[in-house]
C-alpha positions as CSV (number, residue, x, y, z in Angstrom):
1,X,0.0,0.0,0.0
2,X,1.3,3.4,-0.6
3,X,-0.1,6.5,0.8
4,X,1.1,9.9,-0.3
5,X,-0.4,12.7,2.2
6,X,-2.5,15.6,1.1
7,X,-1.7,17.7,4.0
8,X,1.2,19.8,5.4
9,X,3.8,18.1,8.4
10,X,5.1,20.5,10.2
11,X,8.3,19.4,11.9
12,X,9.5,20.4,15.4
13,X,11.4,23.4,13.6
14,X,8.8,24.7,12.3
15,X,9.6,23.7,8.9
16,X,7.4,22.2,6.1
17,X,7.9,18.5,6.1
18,X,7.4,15.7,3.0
19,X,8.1,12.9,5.2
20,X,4.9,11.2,7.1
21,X,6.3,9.7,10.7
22,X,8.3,7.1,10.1
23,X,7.4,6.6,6.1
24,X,9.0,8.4,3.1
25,X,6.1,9.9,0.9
26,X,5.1,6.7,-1.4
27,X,7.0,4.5,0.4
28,X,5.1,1.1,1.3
29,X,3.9,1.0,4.9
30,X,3.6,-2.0,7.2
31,X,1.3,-2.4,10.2
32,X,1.3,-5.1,12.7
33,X,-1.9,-7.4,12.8
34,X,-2.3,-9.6,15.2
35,X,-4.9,-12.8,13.6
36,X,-6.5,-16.4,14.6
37,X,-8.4,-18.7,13.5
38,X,-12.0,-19.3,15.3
39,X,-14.4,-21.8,14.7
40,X,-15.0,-21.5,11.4
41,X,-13.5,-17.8,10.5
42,X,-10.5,-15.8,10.6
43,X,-10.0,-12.9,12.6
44,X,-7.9,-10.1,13.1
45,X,-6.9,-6.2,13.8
46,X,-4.5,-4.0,13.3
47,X,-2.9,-2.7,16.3
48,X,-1.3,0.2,14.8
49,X,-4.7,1.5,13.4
50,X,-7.5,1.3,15.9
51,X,-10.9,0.5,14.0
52,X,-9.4,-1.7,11.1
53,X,-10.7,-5.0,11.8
54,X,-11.5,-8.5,9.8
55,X,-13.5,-11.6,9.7
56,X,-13.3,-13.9,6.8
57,X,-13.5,-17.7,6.1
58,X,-10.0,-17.9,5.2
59,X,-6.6,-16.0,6.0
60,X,-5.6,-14.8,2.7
61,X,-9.4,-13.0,2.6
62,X,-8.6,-11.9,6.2
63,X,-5.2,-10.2,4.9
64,X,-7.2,-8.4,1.9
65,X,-9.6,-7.4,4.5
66,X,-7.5,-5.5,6.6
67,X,-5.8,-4.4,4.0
68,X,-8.8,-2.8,2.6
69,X,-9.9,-1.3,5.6
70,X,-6.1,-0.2,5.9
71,X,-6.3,2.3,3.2
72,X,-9.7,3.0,3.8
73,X,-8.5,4.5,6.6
74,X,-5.3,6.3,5.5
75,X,-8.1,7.9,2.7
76,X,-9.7,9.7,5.7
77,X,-9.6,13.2,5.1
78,X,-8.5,15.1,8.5
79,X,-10.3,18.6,9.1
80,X,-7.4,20.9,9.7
81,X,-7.4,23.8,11.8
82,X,-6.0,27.2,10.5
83,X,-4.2,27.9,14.0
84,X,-3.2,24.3,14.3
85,X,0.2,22.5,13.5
86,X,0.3,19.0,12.8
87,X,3.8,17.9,13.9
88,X,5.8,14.1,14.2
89,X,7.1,12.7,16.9
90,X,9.8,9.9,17.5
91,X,10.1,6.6,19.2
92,X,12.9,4.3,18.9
93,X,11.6,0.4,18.2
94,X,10.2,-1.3,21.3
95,X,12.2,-4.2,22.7
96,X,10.4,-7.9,21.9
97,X,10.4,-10.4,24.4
98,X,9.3,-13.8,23.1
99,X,8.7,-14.8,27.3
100,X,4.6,-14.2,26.6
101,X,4.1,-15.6,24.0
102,X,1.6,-18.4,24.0
């Protein structure tokens, strides 16, 4: 999926910026989903994206699914504010434990 914003970033300097957090304009973004199979259907969400979820009788529907509701998502237009400044903000990569997993 590629996703090339309509609006303005404005970066901690003040400055116009091109790059969406973490994603180069047109570069491919990748969210995490977290999926299972139950009963008879697939489901699964995106964590990265509140909202975007999925059931489908198979997985690779499942996948298409969220990805669907993915960009439907990213197409949201966001009203903007004349006073307001949309900024970024960075986080380094969280540390994985594999401890919990089940």
């Amino acid at each position: 999926m590629t996703w090339v914003p309509e609006g303005i970033f404005i970066n901690e300097s003040g400055q116009e910026d091109l790059q969406r957090p973490g994603y180069l304009m047109g570069e491919t973004m990748k969210f995490r989903a977290l999926i299972k199979k139950s009963g008879d259907w697939w489901i699964g969400w995106l964590i990265d994206l509140p909202g975007v979820n999925a059931q489908e009788k198979t997985r690779e529907k499942l996948l298409e699914s969220l990805k669907i509701g993915a960009e439907d998502l990213l197409k949201t237009e966001v009203p903007f504010e004349a006073e307001a400044q949309m900024t970024t903000i960075e986080i380094p990569p969280p540390e994985r434990s594999l401890e919990n997993r089940g």
